[in-house]
N, C-alpha and C positions, 0 to 999 in steps of 0.2 A: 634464255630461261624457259621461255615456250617448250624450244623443242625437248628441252632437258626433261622437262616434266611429261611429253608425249612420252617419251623413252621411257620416262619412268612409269609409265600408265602400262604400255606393253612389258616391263619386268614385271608389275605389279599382277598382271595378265595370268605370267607365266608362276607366279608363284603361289598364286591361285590354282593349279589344275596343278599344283605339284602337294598342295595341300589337300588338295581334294583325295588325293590318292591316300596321303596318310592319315585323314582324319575319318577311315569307311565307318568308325564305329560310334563317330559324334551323332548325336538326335540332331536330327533338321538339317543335315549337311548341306540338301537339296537348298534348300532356304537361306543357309548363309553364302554357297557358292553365288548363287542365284545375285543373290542383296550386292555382296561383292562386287561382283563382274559389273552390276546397275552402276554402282556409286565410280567405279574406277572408268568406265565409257563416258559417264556425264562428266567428270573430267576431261578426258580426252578428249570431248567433243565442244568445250568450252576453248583448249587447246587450238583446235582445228578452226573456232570462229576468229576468236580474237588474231591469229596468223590469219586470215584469209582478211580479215577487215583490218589489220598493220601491215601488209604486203609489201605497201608503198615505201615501209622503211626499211625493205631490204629481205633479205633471205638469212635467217642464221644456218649454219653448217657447225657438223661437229664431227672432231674424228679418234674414236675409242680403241684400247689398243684389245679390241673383243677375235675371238677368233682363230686363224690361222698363226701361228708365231713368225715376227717379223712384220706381220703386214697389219694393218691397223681397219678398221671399221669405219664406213663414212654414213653421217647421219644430212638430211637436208629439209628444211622448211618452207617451202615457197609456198607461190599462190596456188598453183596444181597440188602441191601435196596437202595445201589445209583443205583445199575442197575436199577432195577423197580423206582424209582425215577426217574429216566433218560427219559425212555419209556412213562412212566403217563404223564410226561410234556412235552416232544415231541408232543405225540397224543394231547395233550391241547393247544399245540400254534398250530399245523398245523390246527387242526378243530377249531381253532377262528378266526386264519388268511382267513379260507375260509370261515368263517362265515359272517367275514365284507362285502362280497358281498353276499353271499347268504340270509345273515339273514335280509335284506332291503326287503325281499319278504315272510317274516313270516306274516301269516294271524294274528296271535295272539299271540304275543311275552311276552304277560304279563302271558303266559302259558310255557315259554319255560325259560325264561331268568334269572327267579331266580332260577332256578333247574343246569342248565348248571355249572356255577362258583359251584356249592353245590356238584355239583356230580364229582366234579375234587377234591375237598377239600377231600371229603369223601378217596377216591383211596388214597391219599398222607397221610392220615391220617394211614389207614392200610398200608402202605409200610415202616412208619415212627415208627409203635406201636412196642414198648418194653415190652408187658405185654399183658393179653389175655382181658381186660379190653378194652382199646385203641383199640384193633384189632379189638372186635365182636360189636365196636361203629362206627370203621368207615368204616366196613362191611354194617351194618344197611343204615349207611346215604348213602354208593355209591347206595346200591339196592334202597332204596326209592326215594331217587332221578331220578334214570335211572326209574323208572318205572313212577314216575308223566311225565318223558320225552315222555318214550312209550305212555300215554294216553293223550297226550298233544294235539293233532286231536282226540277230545273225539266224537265228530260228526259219525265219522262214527267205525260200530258195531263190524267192523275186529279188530278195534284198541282196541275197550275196551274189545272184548273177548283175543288178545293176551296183556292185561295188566294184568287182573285174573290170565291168568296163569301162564306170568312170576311172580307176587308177590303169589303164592300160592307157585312156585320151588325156588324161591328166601328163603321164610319162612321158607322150608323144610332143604336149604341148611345152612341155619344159624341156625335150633336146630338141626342139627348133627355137627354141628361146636362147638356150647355151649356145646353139650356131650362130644366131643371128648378133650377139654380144663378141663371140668370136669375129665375125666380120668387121663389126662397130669397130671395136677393139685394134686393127687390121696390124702390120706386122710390127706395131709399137709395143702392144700389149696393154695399153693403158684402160684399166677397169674402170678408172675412176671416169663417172659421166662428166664433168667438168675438162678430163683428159679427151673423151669421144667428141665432145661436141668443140673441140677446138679441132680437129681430124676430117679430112674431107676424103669424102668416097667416092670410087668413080660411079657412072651412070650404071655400068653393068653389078658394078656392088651393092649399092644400094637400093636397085630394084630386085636384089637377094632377101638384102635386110625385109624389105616392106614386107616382101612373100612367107618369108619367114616366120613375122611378127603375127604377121594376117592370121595363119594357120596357128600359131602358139597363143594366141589368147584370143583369137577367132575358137577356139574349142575349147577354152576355157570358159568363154561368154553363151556360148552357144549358137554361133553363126553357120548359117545352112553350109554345103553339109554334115559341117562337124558338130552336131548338136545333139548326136544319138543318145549320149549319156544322160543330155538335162534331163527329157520324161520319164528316164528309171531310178535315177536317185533322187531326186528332189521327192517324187513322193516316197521314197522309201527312207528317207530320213524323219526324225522328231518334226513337229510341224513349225518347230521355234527356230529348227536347225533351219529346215526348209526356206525359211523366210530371210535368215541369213545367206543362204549359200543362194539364191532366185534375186535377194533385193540385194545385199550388199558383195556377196563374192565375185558375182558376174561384173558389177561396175570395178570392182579391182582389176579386172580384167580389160573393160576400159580405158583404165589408168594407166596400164604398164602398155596398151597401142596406143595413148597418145602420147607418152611419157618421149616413145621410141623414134615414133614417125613425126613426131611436131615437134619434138624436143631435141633428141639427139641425129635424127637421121640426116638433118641437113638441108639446104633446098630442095622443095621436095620437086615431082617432073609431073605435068597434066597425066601422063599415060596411066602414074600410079594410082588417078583416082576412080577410072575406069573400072577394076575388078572388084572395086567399094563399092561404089555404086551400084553395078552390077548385083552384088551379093546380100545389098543389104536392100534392093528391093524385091528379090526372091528369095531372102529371109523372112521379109516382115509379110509377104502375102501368104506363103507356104506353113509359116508358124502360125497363123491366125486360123487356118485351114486345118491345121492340124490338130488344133485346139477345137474345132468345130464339132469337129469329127468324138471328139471323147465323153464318155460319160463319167469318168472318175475326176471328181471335184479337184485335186491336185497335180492331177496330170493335164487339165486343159488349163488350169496354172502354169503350169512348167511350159508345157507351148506358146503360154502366151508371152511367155519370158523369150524365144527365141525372136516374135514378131516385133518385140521392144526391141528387140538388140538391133534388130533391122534396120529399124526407122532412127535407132542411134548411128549406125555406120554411115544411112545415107546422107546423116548430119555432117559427119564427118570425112567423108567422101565429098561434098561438095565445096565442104572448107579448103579440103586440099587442092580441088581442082581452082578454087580461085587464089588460093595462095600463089600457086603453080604460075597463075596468069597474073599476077603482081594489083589482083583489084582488094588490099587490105579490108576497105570496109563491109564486101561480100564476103569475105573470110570469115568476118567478123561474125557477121548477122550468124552463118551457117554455124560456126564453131559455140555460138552461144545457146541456138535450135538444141545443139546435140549434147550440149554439159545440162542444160535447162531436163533434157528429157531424160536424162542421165540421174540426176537427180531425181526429177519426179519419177522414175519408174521405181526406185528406191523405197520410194514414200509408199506408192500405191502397192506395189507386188508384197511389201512386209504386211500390208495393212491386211492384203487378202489372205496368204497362206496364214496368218496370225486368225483372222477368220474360219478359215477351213479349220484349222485345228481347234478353234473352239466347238464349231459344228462334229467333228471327228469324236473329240473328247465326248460333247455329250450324247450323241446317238449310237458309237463306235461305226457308222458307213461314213465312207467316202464315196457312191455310190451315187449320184444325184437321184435316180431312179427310185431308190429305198429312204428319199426322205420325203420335201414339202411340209408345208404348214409350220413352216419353223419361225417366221416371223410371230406367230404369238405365243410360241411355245420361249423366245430366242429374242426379244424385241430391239435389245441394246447390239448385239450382235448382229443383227438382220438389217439395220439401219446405218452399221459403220461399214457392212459390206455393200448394202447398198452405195453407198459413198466410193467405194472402193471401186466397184463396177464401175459409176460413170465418169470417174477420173480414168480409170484405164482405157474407157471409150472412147476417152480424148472428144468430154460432150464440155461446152461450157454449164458452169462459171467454171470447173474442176480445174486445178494443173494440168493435167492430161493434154487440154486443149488450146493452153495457152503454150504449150513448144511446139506441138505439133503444128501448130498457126506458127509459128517462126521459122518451123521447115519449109512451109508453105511457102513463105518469101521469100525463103532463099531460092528456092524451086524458080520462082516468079523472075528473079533474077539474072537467070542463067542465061537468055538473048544477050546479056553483054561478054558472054566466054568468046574468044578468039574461034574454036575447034569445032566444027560440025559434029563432028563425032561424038562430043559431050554433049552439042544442044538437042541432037536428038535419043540419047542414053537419060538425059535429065528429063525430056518429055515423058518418057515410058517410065521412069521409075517418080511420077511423079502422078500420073494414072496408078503404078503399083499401090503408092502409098493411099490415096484414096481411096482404091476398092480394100485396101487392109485393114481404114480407118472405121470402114462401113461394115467390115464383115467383124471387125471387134465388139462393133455395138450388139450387131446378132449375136454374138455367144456371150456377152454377158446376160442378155433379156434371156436366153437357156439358162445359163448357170444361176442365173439369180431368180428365175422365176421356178424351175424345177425344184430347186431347194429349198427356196422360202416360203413360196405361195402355193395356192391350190388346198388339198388336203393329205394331211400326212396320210404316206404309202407303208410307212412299216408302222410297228407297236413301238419300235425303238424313239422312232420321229417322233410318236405321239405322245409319247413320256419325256421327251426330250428338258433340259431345264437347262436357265439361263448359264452360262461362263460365268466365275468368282468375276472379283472385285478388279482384281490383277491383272487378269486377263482384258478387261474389259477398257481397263486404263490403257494398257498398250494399244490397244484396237482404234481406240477415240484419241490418243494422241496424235496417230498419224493421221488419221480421218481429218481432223483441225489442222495438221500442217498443209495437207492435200486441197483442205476449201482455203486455205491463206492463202498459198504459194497461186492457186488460182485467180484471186480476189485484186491479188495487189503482184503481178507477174512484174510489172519495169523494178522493183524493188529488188525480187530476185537475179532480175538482167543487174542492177549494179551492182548487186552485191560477185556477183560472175564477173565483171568488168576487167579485176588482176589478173583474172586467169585470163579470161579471153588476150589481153595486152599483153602478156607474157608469152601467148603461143602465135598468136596472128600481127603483131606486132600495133593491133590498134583493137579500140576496143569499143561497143555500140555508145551514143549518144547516151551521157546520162541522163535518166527517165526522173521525169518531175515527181518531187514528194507528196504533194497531199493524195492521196489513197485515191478521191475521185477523177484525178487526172489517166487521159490515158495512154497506155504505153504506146510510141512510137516509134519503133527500132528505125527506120530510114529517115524518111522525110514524112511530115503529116498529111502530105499531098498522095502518097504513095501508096502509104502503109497505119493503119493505127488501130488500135484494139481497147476498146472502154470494156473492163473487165466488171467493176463494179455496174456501169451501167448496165450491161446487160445481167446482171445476177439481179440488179431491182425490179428490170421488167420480165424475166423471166419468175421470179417471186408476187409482181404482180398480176399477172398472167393464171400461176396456178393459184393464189388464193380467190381468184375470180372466177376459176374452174369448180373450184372446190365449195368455195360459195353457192354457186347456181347447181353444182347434182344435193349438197342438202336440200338447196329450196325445194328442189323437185322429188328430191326423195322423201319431203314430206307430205306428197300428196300419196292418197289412197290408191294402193296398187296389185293386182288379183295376182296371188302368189301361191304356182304349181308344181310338181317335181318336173328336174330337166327332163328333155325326152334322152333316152339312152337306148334306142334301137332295141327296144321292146323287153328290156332284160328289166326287172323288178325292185332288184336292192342296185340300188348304187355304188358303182366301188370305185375306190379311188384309183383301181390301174386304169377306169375308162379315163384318167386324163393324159395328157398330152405330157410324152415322155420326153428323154434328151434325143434320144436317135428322131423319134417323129419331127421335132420340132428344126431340126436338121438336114432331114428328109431333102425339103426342096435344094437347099444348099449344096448338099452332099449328090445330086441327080445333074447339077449344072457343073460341078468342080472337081469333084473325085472319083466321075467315072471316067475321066482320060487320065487325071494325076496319079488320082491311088490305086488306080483299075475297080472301083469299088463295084460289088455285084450284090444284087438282092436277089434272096430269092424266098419266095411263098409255099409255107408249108400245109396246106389245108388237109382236114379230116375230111373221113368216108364218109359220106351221108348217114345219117344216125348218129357218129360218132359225134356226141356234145363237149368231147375238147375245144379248145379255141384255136382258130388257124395263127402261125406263128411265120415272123416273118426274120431272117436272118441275114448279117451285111457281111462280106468278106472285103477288103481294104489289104494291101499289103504300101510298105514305105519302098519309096522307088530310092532315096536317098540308102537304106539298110541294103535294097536288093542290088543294087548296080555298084555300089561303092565297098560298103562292109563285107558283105558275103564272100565277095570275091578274095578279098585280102585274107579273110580267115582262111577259104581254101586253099591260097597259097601259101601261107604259112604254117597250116596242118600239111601239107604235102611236101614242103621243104622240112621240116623238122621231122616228118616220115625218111623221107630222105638222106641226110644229115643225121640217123638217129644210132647208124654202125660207129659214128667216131668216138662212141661213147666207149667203145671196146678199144681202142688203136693203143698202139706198145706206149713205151717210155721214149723210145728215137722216132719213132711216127710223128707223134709229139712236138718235140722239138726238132724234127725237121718242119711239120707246119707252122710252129710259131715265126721259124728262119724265115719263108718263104713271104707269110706273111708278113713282116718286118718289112723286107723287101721291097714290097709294093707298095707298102707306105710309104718309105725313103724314097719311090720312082714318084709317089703321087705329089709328095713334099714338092721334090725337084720339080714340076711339072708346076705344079702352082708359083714356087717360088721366079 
C-alpha cells in the first residue's frame, strides 16, 4: 500500500504540471500549484518514513503494465529507496512551501510551473524504479526538466549558455548510464535489477560498470572533474529550483551510485575504491577552493555543493574498500558517515540557496559585495543562514559535524586494511578532508559576514525588508531539522541502520534512546561523541561571553570616528570585501591551482581616483579537459560537415559500411 500511494504521489506530481499548463488563466495558479506540489511531498514523504522505519517487514514490489507494450513496469520499496524517498520529498515541500511566497514574484511562471511538479515526479520515479527501464526514464525526465528550469530566464545569455551545458553533461551522463546497464544486463538482457543482481560479472566488467557509473552520476552530482555545469546552472535557475537541483537532485544522483555499485554490481574489488577516494578528496578541497574564490552568493553555493559530494564519495569509497576486505563493521561505520552526510547536505544546502533567494528577492544582488547589514534589515533570515553556515562548516552542535566526525572514524580506522596502497591514499585524503573542513568555515565567516554584517554597501541592501511568512517557514524548518539531526545524531545512525544492513550486510550498534546519552558508533573505548553535551557547554560558554561584554560594556567609554586613512566621510566600500577577505587564501592556494594573478592599478600623482586592484584566475579543470574536447569536436564536425551534401548511393553505401563494423564489433565482443 506504501509503495502504491508513493506511485500515486508522483502521478499526482504529474498531473499537477499538466494542469498547470491548462489552467494559465486561473487567478493564483502560482498559489494553488505551489499549495499542491506542498500537500502531495508531505505525503510522499510520510511514505518514505514509515518504509524506511517498516523495512524490517520486507520490501513491496510492484509491477504495472505502463510503458513500452509487452513489457510491464517494476516499481520497488526498500530501505535505500525510502531513504531517498524521504530526502526527494522533504526538498519538495520545503521549496514549495517557500515557493508560496516567493513564487507571487515570478516574472513568467508559465515557464517555470509546469516543469517544477515534473521534475520532482521525475526523482521519485528513479528512487522508486525496480528495473533499468524505469530508472534511465525517470533519469531523462528529472534532467529535462531541471534543465527547461535552468533556462526558464531565457532572456539573458549566461542562462542559456549554462543550459547547453548542463544538458550536453546531463546527455553524457545518461549514455554512460545506458552503457553501464547494458553491461549489468550482459548477454541475458535481463533489466529487471532483481535479474542483474542474481548475474555475476567478470572482474574486467565490472570495473567497466564502476567507471561508468562514476562518470554518470559523478556529473550528475557534481564530482571533480565533471562539475562544470553545477556553478552555471544552479545559479541561473529560480532560487527554489536551485535548492532542489543543489540539495535534492544531486543526492538522486547518489542514489542511483549506490543503487549500482552496492546494490547491483556485485562483490565489489579494493582497487575500485582507489579512484573514490582519490576523487572525492580532490573534490572536496578543490570545491571548497572554488567556492573561496567567488563573490556571487549562489555560485560559492553551488561550489560548495561539489566539496559536499567530495566528503560523500570519500564515505563511500572507504565503505567499498572495506567491504572489498570483508571487515562489515568498518563498512559499516563508513557507509553510515556518507548516507548521514548525504542527508544533512540536503538539509543544509536547501536551507541556504532557500536563504539566498530570499536575500536575491529582497535587495535583487546576488553580489555579496553590493549588500551587508542585512541582518537588521533581514533578522529571521540572517539567523536561519547563520544556522545554515555552521552546519555546512561541519562546527558542532550542527549535523554538519556529526558525519563529518563519522568519516573521521572511518578514516581512523583504516590501519586495519590489508593494502598499503589504501593505507596510505586514506592518510592523504584524510589530511584532504580536514584542510576542506577548515577552509569551509573561512568561506562561510566571508559569505556570511559580507552579506549580513558591517554596513550596507548599496541603497538596495539599505531598504532591504524581511522575506513573507512562507518563505521564512521554509528557511526555519530546515534550520530545526539541521539543530536536531545535530543534537541527537545516534537517532539518526538508527534510523540509517536498514539501509546501512541492506548494503553492507551489518549495520552500526544501536545508539541508546534518552537524548543525553552519547552516540557511540564503535566501541565507547574508541570512539564516542556527547552531542547534547557539548551544545550545553558551548551554550554555556557563550552566555558567559555575552554576560561579561554587557558587564563591560556598561562601563563609560570615550567614543571616536574609526581612523580611515585620513579620508573624512566614511563609506562603506572602506570595509572588508569578498575578494579582500580571501586575499590570503587565494595568495597560498590559487596561484599554483588557478594560476591566479593580481595585479595593481594606481593613478598618476594628482589623479584623486582610487588605485584598483584586479585577479585573473582561470579553471585548470575547463582549461585542460573542456576546451580541449570542444576543439575537437568544432574541428570534426568542420570536418565531417561535406557529408551533409553526399548523394542518395554515397548514403547508403556509408550506412552498408557502417553496418559492417558493427557486425565485426559484435563478433569481436561476442
Amino acid at each position: 500500500m506504501t509503495l502504491l500511494i508513493a506511485l500515486g504521489c508522483s502521478a499526482a506530481l504529474l498531473l499537477i504540471s499538466v494542469a498547470s499548463v491548462l489552467g494559465r488563466r486561473v487567478l493564483g495558479r502560482s498559489t494553488l500549484v505551489y499549495a499542491a506540489t506542498l500537500a502531495v511531498s508531505l505525503l510522499s514523504l510520510a511514505c518514505g518514513i514509515e518504509a524506511l522505519l517498516a523495512s524490517s517487514s520486507g520490501s513491496p514490489t510492484l509491477s504495472l503494465p505502463l510503458g513500452i507494450p509487452w513489457f510491464r513496469t517494476h516499481f520497488r520499496l526498500d530501505a535505500l529507496s525510502s531513504l531517498f524517498l524521504a530526502i526527494v520529498s522533504w526538498g519538495g515541500a520545503s521549496s514549495s512551501l517557500f515557493a508560496l511566497g516567493y513564487g507571487r514574484h515570478e516574472s513568467s511562471p508559465e515557464r517555470i510551473l509546469p516543469f517544477f511538479p515534473l521534475f520532482l515526479a521525475g526523482m521519485i520515479w528513479v528512487v522508486l524504479a525496480d528495473d533499468a527501464y524505469v530508472f534511465l526514464f525517470g533519469w531523462e525526465i528529472m534532467s529535462l526538466a531541471s534543465w527547461a528550469l535552468v533556462v526558464s530566464h531565457h532572456r539573458e545569455e549566461e542562462n542559456i549558455r549554462a543550459g547547453h551545458l548542463y544538458l550536453t553533461m546531463a546527455a553524457m551522463g545518461a549514455f554512460t548510464l545506458l552503457l553501464a546497464f547494458g553491461l549489468l544486463a550482459n548477454a541475458g538482457g535481463g533489466y529487471l535489477f532483481s535479474s542483474i543482481r542474481a548475474s555475476a560479472l567478470s572482474p574486467r566488467l565490472a570495473g567497466a560498470v564502476l567507471l561508468l557509473t562514476t562518470i554518470g552520476a559523478g556529473s550528475k552530482a557534481g564530482l571533480f572533474p565533471l562539475h562544470a555545469w553545477l556553478p552555471l546552472a544552479h545559479p541561473a535557475a529560480p532560487s527554489h529550483v536551485s535548492a532542489l537541483m543543489s540539495g535534492v537532485m544531486t543526492k538522486v544522483a547518489i542514489y542511483g551510485f549506490v543503487r549500482i555499485v552496492f546494490d547491483l554490481l556485485g562483490p565489489p574489488s579494493w582497487e575500485g575504491s582507489l579512484p573514490l577516494l582519490f576523487l572525492g578528496g580532490v573534490t572536496a578541497v578543490l570545491g571548497v577552493l572554488y567556492a573561496l574564490m567567488q563573490h556571487d552568493l549562489k555560485r560559492l553555493l553551488a561550489y560548495h555543493t561539489v566539496e559536499n559530494i567530495g566528503i560523500i564519495f570519500i564515505g563511500l569509497g572507504l565503505a567499498l574498500a572495506f567491504s572489498a576486505n570483508r571487515i562489515p563493521w568498518a563498512a559499516a561505520l563508513s557507509l553510515t558517515a556518507a548516507l548521514f552526510h548525504t542527508l544533512n547536505h540536503s538539509l543544509f544546502k536547501s536551507l541556504l540557496f532557500l536563504g539566498s533567494g530570499s536575500v536575491l528577492e529582497a535587495t535583487g544582488e546576488r553580489e555579496m559585495d553590493k549588500l551587508g547589514g542585512l541582518i537588521h534589515r533581514m533578522p529571521g533570515t540572517a539567523v536561519a543562514f547563520l544556522l545554515g553556515s555552521v552546519a555546512i562548516s561541519g562546527l558542532p552542535p550542527l549535523n554538519g559535524f556529526a558525519s563529518e566526525w563519522l568519516t573521521f572514524q572511518a578514516i581512523l580506522v583504516s590501519p586495519n586494511l590489508p593494502q598499503w596502497a589504501l593505507k596510505f591514499l586514506i592518510v592523504a585524503v584524510g589530511a584532504l578532508l580536514a584542510l576542506s573542513a577548515a577552509l569551509a568555515a573561512a568561506c562561510f565567516v566571508k559569505a556570511f559576514g559580507v552579506s549580513f554584517l558591517g554596513r550596507p554597501r548599496t541603497a538596495a541592501a539599505a531598504e532591504a525588508r524581511e522575506t513573507d511568512r512562507w518563505s521564512l517557514s521554509a528557511l526555519f524548518a530546515n534550520a530545526c531539522l539541521c539543530l536536531l539531526a545535530g543534537l541527537f545524531p545516534g537517532q539518526v545512525v538508527n534510523a540509517l541502520g536498514p539501509v546501512v544492513q541492506q548494503l553492507a550486510g551489518q549495520a552500526l550498534p544501536r545508539q541508546s534512546l534518552p537524548f543525553w546519552e552519547p552516540m557511540i558508533p564503535i566501541a565507547q573505548n574508541r570512539s564516542s561523541y556527547d552531542a547534547f553535551l557539548l551544545f550545553v557547554l558551548i551554550a554555556f560558554a557563550g552566555l558567559t561571553i555575552a554576560g561579561l561584554v554587557r558587564a563591560i560594556g556598561f562601563r563609560p567609554i570615550r567614543r571616536s570616528p574609526a581612523w580611515d586613512c585620513g579620508y573624512p566621510d566614511p563609506s562603506p566600500a572602506t570595509q572588508y570585501t569578498s575578494p579582500s577577505l580571501a586575499q590570503p587564501i587565494r595568495r597560498v592556494y590559487a596561484t599554483s591551482l588557478f594560476g591566479a594573478r593580481e595585479a595593481v592599478e594606481s593613478s598618476p600623482p594628482g589623479d584623486p581616483r582610487p588605485a584598483r586592484i584586479s585577479v585573473r584566475m582561470r579553471d585548470p579543470a575547463w582549461e585542460g579537459l573542456y576546451l580541449p574536447v570542444a576543439r575537437l569536436v568544432s574541428f570534426l564536425a568542420d570536418k565531417l560537415n561535406p557529408m551533409q551534401f553526399l548523394t542518395i548511393r554515397r548514403y547508403l553505401l556509408l550506412v552498408f559500411l557502417l553496418l559492417v563494423f558493427l557486425l565485426l564489433l559484435l563478433s569481436l565482443w561476442i
